[in-house]
C-alpha positions as CSV (number, residue, x, y, z in Angstrom):
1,X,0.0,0.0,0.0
2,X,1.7,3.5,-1.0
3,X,0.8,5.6,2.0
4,X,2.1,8.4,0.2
5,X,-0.3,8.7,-2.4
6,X,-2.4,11.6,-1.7
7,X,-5.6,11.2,-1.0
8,X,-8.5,12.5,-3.3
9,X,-12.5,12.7,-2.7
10,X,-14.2,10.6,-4.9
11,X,-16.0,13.5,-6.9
12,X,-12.6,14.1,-8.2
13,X,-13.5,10.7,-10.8
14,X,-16.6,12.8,-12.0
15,X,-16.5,14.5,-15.4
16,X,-16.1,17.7,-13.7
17,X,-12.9,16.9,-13.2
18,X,-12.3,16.3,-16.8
19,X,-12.6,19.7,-18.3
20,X,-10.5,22.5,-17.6
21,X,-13.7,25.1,-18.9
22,X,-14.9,27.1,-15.6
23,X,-18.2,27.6,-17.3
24,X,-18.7,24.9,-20.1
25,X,-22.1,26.7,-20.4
26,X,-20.8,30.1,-21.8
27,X,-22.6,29.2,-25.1
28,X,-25.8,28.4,-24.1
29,X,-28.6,31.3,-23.0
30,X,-29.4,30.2,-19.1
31,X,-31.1,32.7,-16.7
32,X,-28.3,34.2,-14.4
33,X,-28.6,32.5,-11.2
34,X,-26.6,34.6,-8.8
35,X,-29.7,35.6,-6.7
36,X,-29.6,31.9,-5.7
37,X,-25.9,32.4,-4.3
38,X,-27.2,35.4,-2.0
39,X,-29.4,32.9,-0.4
40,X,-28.0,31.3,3.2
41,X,-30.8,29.6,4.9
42,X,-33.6,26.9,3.9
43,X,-36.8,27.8,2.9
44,X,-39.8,25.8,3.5
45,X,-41.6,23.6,0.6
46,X,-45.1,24.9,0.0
47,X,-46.3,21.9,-0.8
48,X,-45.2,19.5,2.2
49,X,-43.5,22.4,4.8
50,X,-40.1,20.6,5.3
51,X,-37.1,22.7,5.2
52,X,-35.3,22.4,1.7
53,X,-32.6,24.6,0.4
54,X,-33.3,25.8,-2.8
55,X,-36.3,23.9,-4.0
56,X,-37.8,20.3,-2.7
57,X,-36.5,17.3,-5.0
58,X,-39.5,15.2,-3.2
59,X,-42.2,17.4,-4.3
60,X,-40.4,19.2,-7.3
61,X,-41.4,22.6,-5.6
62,X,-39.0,25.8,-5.5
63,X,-38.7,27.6,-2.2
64,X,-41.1,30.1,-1.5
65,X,-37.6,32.6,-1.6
66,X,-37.0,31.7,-5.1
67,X,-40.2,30.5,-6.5
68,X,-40.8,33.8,-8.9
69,X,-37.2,34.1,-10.4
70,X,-37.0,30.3,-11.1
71,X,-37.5,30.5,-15.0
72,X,-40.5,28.0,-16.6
73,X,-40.7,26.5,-19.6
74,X,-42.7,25.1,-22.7
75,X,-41.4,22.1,-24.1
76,X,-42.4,21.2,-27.5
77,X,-42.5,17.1,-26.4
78,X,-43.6,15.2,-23.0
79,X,-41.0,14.1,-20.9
80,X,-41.2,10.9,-18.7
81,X,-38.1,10.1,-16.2
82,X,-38.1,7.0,-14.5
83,X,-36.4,7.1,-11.8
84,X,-35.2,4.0,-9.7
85,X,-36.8,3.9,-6.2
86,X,-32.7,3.9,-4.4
87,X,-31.9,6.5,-6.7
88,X,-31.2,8.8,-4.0
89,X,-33.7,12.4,-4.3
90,X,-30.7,15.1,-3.4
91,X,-28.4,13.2,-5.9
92,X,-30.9,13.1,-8.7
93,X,-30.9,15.6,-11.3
94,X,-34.8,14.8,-12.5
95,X,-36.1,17.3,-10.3
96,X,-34.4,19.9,-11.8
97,X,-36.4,19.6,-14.6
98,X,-39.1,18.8,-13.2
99,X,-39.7,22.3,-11.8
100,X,-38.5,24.1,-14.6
101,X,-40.9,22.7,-17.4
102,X,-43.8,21.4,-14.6
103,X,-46.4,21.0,-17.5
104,X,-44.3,18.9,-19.4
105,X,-42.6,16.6,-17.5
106,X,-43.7,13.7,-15.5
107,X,-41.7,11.3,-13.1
108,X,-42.5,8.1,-12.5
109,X,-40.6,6.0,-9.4
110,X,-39.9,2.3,-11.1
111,X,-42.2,-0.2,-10.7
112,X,-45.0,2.5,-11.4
113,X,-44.4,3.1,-14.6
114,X,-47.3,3.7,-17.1
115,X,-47.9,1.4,-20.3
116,X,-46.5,3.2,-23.7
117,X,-47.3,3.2,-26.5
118,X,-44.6,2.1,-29.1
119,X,-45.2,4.5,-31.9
120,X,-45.8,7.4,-30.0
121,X,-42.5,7.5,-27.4
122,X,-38.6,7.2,-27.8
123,X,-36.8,5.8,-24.9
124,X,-33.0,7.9,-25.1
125,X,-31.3,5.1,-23.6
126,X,-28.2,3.1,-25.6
127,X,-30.4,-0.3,-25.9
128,X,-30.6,-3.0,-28.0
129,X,-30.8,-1.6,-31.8
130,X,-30.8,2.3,-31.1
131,X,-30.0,4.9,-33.6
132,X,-29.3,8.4,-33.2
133,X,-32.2,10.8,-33.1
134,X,-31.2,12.4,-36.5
135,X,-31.2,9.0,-38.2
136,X,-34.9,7.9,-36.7
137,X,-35.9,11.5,-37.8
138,X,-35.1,10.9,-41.1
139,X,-36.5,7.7,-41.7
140,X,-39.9,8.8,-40.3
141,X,-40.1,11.3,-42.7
142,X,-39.3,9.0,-45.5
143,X,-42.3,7.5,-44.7
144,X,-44.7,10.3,-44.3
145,X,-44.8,12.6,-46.7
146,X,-46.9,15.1,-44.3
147,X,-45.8,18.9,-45.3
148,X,-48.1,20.6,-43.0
149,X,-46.5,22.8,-39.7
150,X,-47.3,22.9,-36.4
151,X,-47.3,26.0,-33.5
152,X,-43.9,25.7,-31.6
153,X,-44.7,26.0,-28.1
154,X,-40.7,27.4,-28.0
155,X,-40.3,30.2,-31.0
156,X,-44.0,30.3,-31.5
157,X,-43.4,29.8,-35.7
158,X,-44.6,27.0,-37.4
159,X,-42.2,23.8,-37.8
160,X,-42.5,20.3,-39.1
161,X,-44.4,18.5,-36.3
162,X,-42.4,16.4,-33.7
163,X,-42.8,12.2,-35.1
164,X,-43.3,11.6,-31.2
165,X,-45.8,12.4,-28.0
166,X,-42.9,11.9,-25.7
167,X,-39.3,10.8,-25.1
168,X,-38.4,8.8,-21.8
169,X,-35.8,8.9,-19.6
170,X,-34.3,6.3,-16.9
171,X,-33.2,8.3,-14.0
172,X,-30.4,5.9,-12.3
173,X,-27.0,5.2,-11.3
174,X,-25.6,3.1,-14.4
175,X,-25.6,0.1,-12.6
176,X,-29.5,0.2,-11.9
177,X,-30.5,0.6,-15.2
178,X,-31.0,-2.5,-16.6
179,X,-33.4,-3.9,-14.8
180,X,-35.5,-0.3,-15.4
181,X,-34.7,-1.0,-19.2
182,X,-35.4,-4.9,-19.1
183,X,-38.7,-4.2,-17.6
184,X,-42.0,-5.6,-20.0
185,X,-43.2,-2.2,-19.8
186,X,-40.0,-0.4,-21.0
187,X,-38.0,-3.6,-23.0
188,X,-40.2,-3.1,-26.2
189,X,-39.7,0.8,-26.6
190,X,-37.4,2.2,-29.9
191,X,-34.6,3.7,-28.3
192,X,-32.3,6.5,-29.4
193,X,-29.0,7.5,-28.6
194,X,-27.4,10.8,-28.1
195,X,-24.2,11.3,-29.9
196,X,-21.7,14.0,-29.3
197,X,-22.8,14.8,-25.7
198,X,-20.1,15.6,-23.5
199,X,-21.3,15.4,-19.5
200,X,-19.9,17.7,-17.0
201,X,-21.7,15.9,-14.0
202,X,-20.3,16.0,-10.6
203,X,-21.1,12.5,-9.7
204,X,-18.5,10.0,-10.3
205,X,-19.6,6.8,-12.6
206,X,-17.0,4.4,-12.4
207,X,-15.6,3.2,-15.8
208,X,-18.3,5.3,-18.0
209,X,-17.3,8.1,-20.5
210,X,-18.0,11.4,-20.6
211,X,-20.7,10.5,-23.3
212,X,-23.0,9.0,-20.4
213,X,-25.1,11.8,-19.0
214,X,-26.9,12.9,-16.0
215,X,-30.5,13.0,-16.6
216,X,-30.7,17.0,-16.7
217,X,-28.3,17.3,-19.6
218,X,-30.0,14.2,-21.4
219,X,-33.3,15.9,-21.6
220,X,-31.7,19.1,-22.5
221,X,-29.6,17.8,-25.4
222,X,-32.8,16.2,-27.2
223,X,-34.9,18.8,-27.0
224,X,-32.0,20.9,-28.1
225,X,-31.5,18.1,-30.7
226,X,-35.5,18.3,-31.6
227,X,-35.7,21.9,-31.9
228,X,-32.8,21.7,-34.6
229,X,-34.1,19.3,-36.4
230,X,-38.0,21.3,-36.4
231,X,-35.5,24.4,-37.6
232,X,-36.5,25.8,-35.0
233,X,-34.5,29.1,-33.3
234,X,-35.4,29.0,-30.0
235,X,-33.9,27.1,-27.2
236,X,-34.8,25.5,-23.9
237,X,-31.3,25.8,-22.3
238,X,-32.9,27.4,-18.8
239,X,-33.5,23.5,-18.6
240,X,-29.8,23.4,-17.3
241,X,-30.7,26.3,-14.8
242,X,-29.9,24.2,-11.4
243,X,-27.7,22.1,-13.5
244,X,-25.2,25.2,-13.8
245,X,-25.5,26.4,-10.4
246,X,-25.0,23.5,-8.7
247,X,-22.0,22.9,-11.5
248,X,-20.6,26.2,-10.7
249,X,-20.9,25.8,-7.3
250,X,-19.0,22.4,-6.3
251,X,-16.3,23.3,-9.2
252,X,-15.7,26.4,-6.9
253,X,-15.6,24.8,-3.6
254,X,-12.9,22.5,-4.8
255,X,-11.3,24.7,-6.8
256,X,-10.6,27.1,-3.2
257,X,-9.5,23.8,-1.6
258,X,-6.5,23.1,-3.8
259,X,-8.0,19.3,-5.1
260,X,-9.2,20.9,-8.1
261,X,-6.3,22.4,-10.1
């Protein structure tokens, strides 16, 4: 044993230790979120009263203190996470986007999970046969020659309608989510793969690339990857607003105590 290997926490195997970017979010539009650092104490959930600092990642409810300046979003699809029931709630990054885009997302603890159905949601998960969302884009409208536009709920102009009702995630450690994605419920689903994501997530997942990401920047890079594809303008990158804080936050705390150089 080499007692004089120094010691490092084990956040310092995340992906935030990877890149050397203080703010790998510089070209993406997020609401500024420095009223959140002037805040010191816990607020109280308004929907179940316990102290939570921030917002409540049981009930998906910001703190009265910051309720008004949390920003709220339209998403152009449904979103279903299904999150493991030892996924542990602080750790999770669902219920980040659960309170920013309330009308559109749903999360469902595993075994509750509702029936789908197969032609009307995308599971993003790297399963058996997935393609990349371009690629099943393409191929859907091969098939359906259907030129009319829809009302984008994001840029408010009319785009080629969206080939899906929703996209679903799995909200788990790595490890947990095959039995989520072996489930009857879940096994039959098309899935699709995000290519090119790079995660900057705090939490360390032994052995898995930087191309693995946490649930908030999941969502947020197929929407992102949606909207392109729609040729649409807008953006829904608020949907990374706790991401960055909390991003910007633990990089600074171990930046100040020397272990991140």
């Amino acid at each position: 044993r080499n007692m004089n290997r120094q010691w490092k926490p084990l956040i310092s195997r995340s992906c935030l230790f990877e890149t050397i970017e203080d703010d790998p979010f510089s070209h993406l539009n997020i609401t500024s979120s420095d009223h959140l650092d002037e805040i010191s104490e816990r607020g109280c959930c308004p929907k179940c009263n316990k102290s939570r600092m921030y917002f409540c990642y049981s009930c998906f409810a910001a703190v009265d203190c910051v309720r008004d300046k949390v920003p709220q979003l339209k998403l152009p699809i449904r979103i279903d996470i299904v999150k493991h029931a030892g996924e542990v709630d602080g750790k999770s990054t669902a219920a980040h986007i659960a309170i920013l885009a309330p009308d559109d997302v749903n999360v469902y603890i595993f075994p509750d999970v509702p029936s789908y159905n197969r032609d009307e949601v995308l599971l993003i998960f790297p399963g058996e046969n997935a393609q990349s969302l371009e690629t099943l884009w393409e191929s859907h409208h091969k098939s359906h020659h259907d030129a009319s536009l829809s009302p984008c709920v994001v840029c408010h102009q009319g785009h080629p309608a969206i080939p899906w009702k929703r996209l679903v995630f799995i909200d788990s450690t790595w490890k947990q989510t095959k039995r989520i994605y072996l489930d009857a419920k879940m096994s039959g689903l098309r899935c699709a793969v995000l290519q090119g994501g790079r995660s900057v997530f705090w939490r360390p997942q032994r052995g898995k690339p930087s191309s693995w990401l946490a649930t908030a920047e999941a969502v947020h890079l197929s929407v992102t990857r949606l909207l392109a594809l729609q040729g649409c303008q807008g953006n829904v990158d608020d949907l990374l607003f706790f991401f960055k804080f909390f991003y910007a936050k633990i990089r600074s705390r171990y930046k100040d105590s020397g272990v991140l150089q």
